[in-house]
C-alpha positions as CSV (number, residue, x, y, z in Angstrom):
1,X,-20.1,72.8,26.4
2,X,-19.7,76.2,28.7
3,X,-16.7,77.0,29.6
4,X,-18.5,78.1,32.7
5,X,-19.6,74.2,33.9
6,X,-19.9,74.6,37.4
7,X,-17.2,71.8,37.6
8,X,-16.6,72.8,41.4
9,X,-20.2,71.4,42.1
10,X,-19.0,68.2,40.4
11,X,-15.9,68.2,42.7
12,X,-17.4,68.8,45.6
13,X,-19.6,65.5,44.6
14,X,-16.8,63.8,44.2
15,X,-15.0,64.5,47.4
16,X,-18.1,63.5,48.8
17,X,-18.3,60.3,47.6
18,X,-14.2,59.7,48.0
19,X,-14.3,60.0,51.7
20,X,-17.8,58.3,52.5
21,X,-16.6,55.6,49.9
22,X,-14.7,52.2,51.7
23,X,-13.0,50.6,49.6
24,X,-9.5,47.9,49.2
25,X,-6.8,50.0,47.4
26,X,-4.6,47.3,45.5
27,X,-0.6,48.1,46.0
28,X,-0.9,47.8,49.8
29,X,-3.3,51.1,50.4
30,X,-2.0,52.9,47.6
31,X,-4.3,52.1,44.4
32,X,-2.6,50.7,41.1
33,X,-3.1,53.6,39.4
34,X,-5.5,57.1,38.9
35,X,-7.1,58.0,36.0
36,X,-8.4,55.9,33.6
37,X,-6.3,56.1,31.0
38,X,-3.4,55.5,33.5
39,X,-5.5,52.8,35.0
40,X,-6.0,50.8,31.7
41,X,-1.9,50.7,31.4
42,X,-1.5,49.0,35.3
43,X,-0.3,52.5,36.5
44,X,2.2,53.4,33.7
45,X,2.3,56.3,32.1
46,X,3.5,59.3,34.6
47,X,5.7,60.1,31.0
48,X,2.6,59.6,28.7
49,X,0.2,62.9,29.7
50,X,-3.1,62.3,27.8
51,X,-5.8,63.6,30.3
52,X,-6.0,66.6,33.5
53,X,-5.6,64.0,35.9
54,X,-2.6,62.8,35.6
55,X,-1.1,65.4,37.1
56,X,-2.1,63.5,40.3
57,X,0.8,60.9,38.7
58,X,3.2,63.6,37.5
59,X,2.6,67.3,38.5
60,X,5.4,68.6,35.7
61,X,3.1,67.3,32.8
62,X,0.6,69.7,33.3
63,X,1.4,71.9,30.5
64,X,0.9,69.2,28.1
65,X,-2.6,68.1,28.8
66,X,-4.3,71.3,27.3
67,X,-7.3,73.1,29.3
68,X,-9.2,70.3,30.2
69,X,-12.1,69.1,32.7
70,X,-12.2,64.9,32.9
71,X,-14.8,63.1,35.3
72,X,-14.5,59.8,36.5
73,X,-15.5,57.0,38.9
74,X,-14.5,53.4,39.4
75,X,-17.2,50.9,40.6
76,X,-14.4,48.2,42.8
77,X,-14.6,44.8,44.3
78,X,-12.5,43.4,46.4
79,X,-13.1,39.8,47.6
80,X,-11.3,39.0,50.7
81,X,-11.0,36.0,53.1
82,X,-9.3,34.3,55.8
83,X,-9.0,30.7,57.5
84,X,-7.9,29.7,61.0
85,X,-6.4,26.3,61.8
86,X,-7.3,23.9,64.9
87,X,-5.5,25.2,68.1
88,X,-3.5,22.7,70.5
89,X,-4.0,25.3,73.0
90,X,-7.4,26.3,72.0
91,X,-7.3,29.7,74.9
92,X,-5.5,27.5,77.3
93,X,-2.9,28.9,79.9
94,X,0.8,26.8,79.7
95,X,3.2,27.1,82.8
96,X,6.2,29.3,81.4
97,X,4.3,29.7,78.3
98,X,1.6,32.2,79.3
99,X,-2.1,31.9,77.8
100,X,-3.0,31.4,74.2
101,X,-5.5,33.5,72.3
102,X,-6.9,31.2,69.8
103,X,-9.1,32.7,66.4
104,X,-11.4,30.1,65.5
105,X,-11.1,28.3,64.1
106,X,-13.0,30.1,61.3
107,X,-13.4,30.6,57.9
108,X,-14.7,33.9,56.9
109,X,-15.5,35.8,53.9
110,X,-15.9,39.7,54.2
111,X,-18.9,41.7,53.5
112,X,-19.2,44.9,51.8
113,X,-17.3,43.9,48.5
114,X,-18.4,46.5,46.0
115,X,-17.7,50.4,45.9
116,X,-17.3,53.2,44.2
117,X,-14.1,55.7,43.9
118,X,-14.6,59.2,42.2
119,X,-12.2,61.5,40.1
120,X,-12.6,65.1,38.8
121,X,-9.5,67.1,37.7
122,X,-9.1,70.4,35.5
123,X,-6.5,71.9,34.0
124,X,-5.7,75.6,32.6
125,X,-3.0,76.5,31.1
126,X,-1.2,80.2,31.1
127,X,1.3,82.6,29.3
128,X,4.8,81.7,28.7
129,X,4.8,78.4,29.5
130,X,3.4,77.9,32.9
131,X,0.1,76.3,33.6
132,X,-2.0,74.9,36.6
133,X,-4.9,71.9,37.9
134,X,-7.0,71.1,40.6
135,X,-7.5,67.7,41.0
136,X,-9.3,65.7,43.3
137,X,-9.5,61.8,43.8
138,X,-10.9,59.5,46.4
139,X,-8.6,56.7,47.8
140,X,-9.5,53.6,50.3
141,X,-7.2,50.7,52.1
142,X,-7.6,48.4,54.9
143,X,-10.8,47.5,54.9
144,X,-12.7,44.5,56.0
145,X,-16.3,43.7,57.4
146,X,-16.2,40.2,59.0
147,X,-19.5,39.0,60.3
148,X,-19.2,36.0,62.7
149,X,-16.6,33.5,64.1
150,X,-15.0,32.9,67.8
151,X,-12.1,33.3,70.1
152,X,-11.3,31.4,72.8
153,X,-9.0,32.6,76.0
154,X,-8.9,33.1,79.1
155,X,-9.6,36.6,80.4
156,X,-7.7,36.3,83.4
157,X,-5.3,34.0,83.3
158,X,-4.0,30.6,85.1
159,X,-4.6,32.1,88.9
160,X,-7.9,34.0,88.3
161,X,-11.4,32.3,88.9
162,X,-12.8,32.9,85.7
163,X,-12.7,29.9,83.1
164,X,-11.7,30.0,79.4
165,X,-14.3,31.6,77.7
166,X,-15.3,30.9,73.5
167,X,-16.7,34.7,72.3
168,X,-18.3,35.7,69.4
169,X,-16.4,37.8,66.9
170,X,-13.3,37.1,65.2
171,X,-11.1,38.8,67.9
172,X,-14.1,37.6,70.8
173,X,-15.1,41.0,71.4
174,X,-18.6,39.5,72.5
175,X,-17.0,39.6,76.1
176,X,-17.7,43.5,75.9
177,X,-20.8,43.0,74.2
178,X,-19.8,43.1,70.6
179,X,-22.2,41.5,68.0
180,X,-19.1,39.3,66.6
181,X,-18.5,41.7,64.0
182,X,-15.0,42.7,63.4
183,X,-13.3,44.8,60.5
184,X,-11.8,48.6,60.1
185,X,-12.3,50.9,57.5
186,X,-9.9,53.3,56.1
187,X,-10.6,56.4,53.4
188,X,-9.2,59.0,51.6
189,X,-9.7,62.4,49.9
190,X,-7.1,64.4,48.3
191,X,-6.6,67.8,46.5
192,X,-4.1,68.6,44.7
193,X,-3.2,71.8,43.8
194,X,-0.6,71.7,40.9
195,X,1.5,74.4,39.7
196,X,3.9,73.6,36.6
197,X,5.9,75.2,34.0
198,X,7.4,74.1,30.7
199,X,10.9,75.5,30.0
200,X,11.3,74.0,26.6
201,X,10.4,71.4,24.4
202,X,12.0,68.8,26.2
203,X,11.9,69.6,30.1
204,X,8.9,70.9,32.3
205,X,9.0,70.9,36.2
206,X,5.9,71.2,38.3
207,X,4.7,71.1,42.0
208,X,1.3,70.5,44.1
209,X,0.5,70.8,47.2
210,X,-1.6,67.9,48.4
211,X,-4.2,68.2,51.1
212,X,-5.9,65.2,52.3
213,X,-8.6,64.2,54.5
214,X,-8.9,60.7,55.6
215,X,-11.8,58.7,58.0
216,X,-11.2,55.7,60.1
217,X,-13.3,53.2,61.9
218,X,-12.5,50.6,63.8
219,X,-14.9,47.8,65.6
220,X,-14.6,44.6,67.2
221,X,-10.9,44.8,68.7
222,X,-12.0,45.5,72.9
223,X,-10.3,42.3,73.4
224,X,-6.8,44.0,73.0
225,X,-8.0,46.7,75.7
226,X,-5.0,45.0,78.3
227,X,-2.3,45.4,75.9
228,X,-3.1,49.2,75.6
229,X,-0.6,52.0,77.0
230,X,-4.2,53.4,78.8
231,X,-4.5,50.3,80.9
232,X,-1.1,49.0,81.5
233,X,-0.2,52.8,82.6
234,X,-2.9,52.4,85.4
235,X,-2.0,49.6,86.5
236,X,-5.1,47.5,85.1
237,X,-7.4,49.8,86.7
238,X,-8.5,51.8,83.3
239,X,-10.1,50.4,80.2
240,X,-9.1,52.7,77.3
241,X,-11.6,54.6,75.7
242,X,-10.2,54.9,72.5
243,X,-9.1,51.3,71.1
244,X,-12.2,50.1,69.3
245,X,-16.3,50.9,68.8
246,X,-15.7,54.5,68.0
247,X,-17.5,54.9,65.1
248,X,-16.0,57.0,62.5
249,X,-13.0,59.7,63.2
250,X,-11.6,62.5,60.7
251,X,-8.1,63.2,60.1
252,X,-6.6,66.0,58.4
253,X,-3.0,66.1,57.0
254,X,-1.1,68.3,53.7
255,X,2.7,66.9,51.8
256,X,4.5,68.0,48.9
257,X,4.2,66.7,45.8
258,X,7.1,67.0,42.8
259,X,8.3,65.8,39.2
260,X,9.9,66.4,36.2
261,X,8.7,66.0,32.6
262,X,11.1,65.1,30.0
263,X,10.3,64.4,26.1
264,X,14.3,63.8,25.4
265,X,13.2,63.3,21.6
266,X,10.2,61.8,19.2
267,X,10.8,58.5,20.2
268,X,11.5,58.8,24.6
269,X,9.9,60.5,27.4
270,X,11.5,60.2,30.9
271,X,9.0,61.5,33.7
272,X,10.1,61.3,37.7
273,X,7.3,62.2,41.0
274,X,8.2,62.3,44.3
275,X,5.7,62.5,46.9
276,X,6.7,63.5,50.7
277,X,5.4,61.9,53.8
278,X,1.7,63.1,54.3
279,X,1.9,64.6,57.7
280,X,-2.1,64.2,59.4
281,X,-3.4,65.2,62.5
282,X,-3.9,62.0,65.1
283,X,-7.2,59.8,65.3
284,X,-8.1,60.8,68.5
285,X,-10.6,58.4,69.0
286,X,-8.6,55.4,68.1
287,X,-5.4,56.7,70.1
288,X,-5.5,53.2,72.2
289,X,-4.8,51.5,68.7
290,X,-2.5,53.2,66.6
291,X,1.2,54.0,67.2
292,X,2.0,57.3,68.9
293,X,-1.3,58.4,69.9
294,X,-3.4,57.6,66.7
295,X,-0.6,59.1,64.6
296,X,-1.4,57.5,61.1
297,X,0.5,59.9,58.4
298,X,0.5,58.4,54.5
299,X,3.9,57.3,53.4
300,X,6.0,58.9,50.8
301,X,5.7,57.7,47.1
302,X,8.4,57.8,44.1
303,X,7.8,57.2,41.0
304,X,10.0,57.3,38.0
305,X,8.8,56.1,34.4
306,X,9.9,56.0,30.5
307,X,7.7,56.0,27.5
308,X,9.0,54.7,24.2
309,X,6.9,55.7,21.4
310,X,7.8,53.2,18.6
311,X,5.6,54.8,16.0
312,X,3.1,57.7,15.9
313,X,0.4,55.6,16.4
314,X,2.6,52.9,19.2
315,X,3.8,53.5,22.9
316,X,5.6,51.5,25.6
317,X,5.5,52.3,29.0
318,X,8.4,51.6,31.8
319,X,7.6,52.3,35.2
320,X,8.9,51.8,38.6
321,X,6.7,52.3,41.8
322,X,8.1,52.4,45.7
323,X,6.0,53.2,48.4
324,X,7.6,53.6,52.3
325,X,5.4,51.8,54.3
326,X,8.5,51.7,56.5
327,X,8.4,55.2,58.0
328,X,4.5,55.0,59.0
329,X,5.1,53.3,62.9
330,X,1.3,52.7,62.9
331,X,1.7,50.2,59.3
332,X,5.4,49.1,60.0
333,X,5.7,48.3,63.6
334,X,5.8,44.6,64.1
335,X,3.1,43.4,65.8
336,X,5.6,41.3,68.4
337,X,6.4,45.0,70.4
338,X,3.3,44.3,71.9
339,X,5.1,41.8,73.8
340,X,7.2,44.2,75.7
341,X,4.0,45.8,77.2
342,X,4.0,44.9,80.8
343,X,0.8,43.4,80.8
344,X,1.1,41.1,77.8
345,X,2.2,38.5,80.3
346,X,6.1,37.8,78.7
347,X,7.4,39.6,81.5
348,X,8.1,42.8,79.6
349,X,8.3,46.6,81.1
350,X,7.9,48.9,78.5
351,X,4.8,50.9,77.9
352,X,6.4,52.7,75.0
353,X,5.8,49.4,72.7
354,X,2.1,48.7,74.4
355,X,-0.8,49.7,72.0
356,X,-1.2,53.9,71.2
357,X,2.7,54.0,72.8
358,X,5.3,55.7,70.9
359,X,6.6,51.8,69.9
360,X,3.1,50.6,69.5
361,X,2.5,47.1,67.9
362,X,1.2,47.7,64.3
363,X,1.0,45.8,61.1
364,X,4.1,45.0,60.3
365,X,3.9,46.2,56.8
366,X,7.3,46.6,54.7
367,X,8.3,48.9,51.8
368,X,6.6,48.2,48.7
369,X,8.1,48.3,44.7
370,X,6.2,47.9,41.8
371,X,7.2,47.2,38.3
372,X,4.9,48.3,35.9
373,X,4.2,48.0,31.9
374,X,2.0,49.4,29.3
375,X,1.1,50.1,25.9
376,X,-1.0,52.3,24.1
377,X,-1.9,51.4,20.1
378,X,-4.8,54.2,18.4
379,X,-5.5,53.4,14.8
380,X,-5.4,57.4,14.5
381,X,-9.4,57.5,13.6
382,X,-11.6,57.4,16.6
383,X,-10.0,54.3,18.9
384,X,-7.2,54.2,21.1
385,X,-6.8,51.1,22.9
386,X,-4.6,49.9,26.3
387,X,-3.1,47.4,27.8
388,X,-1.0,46.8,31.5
389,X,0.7,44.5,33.7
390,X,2.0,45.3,36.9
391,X,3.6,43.4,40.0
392,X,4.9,44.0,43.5
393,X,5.6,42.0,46.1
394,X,2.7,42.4,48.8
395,X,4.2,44.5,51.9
396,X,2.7,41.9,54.9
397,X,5.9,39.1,55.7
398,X,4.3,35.8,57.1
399,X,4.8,36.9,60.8
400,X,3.0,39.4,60.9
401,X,-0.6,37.8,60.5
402,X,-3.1,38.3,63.7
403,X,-3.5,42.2,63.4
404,X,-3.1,42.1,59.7
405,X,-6.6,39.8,59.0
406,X,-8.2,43.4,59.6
407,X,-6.1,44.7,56.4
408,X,-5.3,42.0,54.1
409,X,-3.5,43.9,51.7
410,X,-2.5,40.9,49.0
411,X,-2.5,41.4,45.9
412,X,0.6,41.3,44.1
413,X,-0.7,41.2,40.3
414,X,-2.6,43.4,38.3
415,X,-3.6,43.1,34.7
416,X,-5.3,46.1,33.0
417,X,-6.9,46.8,29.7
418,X,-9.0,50.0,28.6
419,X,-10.0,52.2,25.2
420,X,-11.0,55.6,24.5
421,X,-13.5,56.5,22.2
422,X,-13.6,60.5,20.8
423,X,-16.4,60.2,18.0
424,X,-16.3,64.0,18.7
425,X,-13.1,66.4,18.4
426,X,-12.2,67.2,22.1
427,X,-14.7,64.8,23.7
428,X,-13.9,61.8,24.9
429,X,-15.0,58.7,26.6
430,X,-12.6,56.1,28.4
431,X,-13.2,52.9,29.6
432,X,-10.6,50.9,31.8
433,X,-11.0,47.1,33.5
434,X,-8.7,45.9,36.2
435,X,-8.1,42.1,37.4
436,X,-5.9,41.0,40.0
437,X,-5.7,37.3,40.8
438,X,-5.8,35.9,43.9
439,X,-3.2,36.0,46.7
440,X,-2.5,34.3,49.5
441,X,-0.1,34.7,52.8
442,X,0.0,32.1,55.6
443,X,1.7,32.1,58.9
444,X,1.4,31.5,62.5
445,X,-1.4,33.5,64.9
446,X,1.0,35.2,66.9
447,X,-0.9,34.9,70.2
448,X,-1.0,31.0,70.0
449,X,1.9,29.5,66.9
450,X,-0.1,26.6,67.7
451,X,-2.6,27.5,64.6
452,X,-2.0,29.2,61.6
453,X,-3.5,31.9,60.0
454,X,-4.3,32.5,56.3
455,X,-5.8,35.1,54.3
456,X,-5.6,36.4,50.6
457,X,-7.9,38.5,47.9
458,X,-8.8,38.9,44.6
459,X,-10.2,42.1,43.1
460,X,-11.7,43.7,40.0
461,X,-12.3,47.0,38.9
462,X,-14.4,49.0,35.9
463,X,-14.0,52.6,35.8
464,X,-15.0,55.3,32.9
465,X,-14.5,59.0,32.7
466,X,-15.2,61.9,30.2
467,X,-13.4,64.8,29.4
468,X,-14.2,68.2,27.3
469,X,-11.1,70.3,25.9
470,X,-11.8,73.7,25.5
């Protein structure tokens, strides 16, 4: 192949398809893994470099994976669902208890369940040591397309003259005209530009800065327009304009990215990342919905890993994920602030914690830790083959389950396998499968405990790449 491929054509394909791509990323919004190699082993592997783009796991193992282009794409399904329980209430106003907002009851299943997720990276390595990558990768979360259903409530309470009213829509936006379609859709780009250099044998160090751009859309949620810092702030006399509807708005954000390689001897390999806190400008046109103003940064990421290579031709993977969903107010805020909004009707007086406010009601979401294992076994010829295993506890607690049936992040599982196939010398083809079982959370629908709430999700993926060394 020329050394010349116009690989930055192929990358500008591929950031294409990341951010026009909607998909369900499987540790919360963060995927299980990228790269396929990395894939095939659940995630493990950030002290295993095999491939150009796992220095979007580890930037310090960059002067390890030679001078390499790899190109890659995942074709994901995620199957999600939820249920709604009879109401006592059913949208019914209660003296001292205010009025009920009752989902349903339905049973849906979300549309939209297949998609495809790019990956292009290249490497190039330098004098003394040192060596650099560009890689870019496509990532997706919260995404659901629900299609149907009804609410039930009244719009203006016990003393006003309209009755209680069963919309279309799982949150009843048909009062504003909706179509009863309901869902939001979240997606990522990033770039990493990755700087490392080897100081001996057994230590490297390397950096990247990583620029993302992420879209968001949001549609069938006008029915929260009252609990929004817009219309409370007015008195009841504005509808926000930036709550729901909007169609698709960009955000642009950059973070630090850092690690350390270590190949302590033949047999171990210590590896450590540490991503910061994305920092992204606001969604403007969805700053009724999101904490802050439409302030939705990504959360920072550490990962720490050991390989144990057993034999020449045998590897073990260790690895240890956490992800702080904690520090994102627009993912972690519990959705019972909302509460404190003065016209939520529970007598509160703070617009701070009312929708788009500085303390606006979000998803809830807690920190997330996965454990993950793998193992790599070539026969030394023209196989290699994988295997993986990871879990984490999904990041949504039980009481947090109204808001979070738009972004029923699941999964807790994943079991991986994958091979690689060089027939030719520097060429090679990978294959990786992913499978995460169902999962299910139930709890009460925080605008009437009356009826519960369940939703849960199963997923598969297949992804293949090919590389060239040069």
């Amino acid at each position: 192949m020329n050394k010349k491929f116009n690989w930055l054509t192929v990358a500008a394909a591929a950031v294409s398809l990341a951010v026009a791509g909607n998909a369900f990323a499987t540790n919360g919004y963060f995927t299980h893994g990228t790269g396929t190699k990395n894939k095939s082993m659940a995630g493990s592997g950030i002290a295993l470099p095999e491939d150009a783009i796992d220095v979007a796991n580890n930037p310090a193992v960059t002067p390890f994976v030679g001078d390499q282009l790899i190109v890659g794409a995942a074709l994901f399904s995620p199957i999600r669902k939820y249920e709604t329980s009879a109401s006592m209430a059913n949208g019914g106003c209660f003296p001292g208890m205010g009025c009920a907002f009752t989902i349903g009851p339905n049973s849906l299943k979300s549309k939209s369940n297949t998609f495809v997720i790019p990956h292009i990276a290249k490497s190039w390595q330098l004098d003394n040591g040192a060596a650099w990558a560009l890689a870019f990768y496509g990532r997706g979360g919260m995404n659901t397309n629900w299609q149907g259903g009804t609410a039930t409530f009244d719009p203006d309470g016990p003393m006003g003259p309209a009755p209680i009213m069963t919309q279309p829509g799982t949150y009843g936006d048909g009062l504003f005209g909706g179509s009863g379609k309901a869902g939001v859709n979240l997606s990522q780009a990033f770039l990493d530009i990755t700087w490392a250099k080897q100081v001996n044998e057994n230590f490297s160090f390397g950096v990247s800065a990583v620029l993302v751009a992420q879209m968001f859309e949001a549609k069938g949620i006008r029915t929260f327009s009252a609990y929004t810092e817009t219309f409370a702030a007015s008195g009841g006399m504005t509808m926000p304009e930036n709550l729901s509807n909007n169609s698709t708005d960009w955000s642009y954000g950059y973070g630090l990215k850092v690690g350390i390689h270590a190949p302590i001897n033949d047999m171990f390999s210590f590896g450590v990342m540490y991503q910061t806190k994305i920092s992204m400008t606001e969604f403007d046109d969805y700053s009724d919905l999101f904490a802050d103003g439409g302030d939705f940064d990504i959360p920072a990421d550490l990962k720490l890993g050991l390989t144990v290579h057993t034999s020449e031709s045998l590897a073990f993977n260790f690895d240890i994920e956490h992800i702080q969903y904690s520090d994102i107010d627009a993912v972690a805020n519990p959705i019972s602030n909302i509460f404190a909004c003065p016209t939520a009707g529970a007598g509160g007086n703070d617009l701070s914690s009312c929708l788009g406010g500085t303390n606006g009601a979000g998803f809830g979401w807690d920190d997330m830790t996965v454990y993950k294992i793998g193992m790599r076994w070539t026969n030394n010829e023209d196989w290699t083959w994988r295997l993986g295993y990871s879990y984490g506890e999904q990041p949504i607690p039980s009481s947090e389950m109204t808001f979070n049936i738009l972004a029923p992040a699941t999964i807790e599982h994943h079991f991986t396998a994958g091979f690689t196939l060089e027939r030719t010398k520097g060429r090679q083809f990978n294959v990786a499968l992913m499978y995460a079982p169902d999962s299910e959370v139930v709890g009460p629908q925080n605008f009437d405990p009356s009826q519960s709430v369940s939703f849960e999700m199963y997923q598969w993926e297949l992804e293949a790449s090919y590389s060239w060394r040069f």
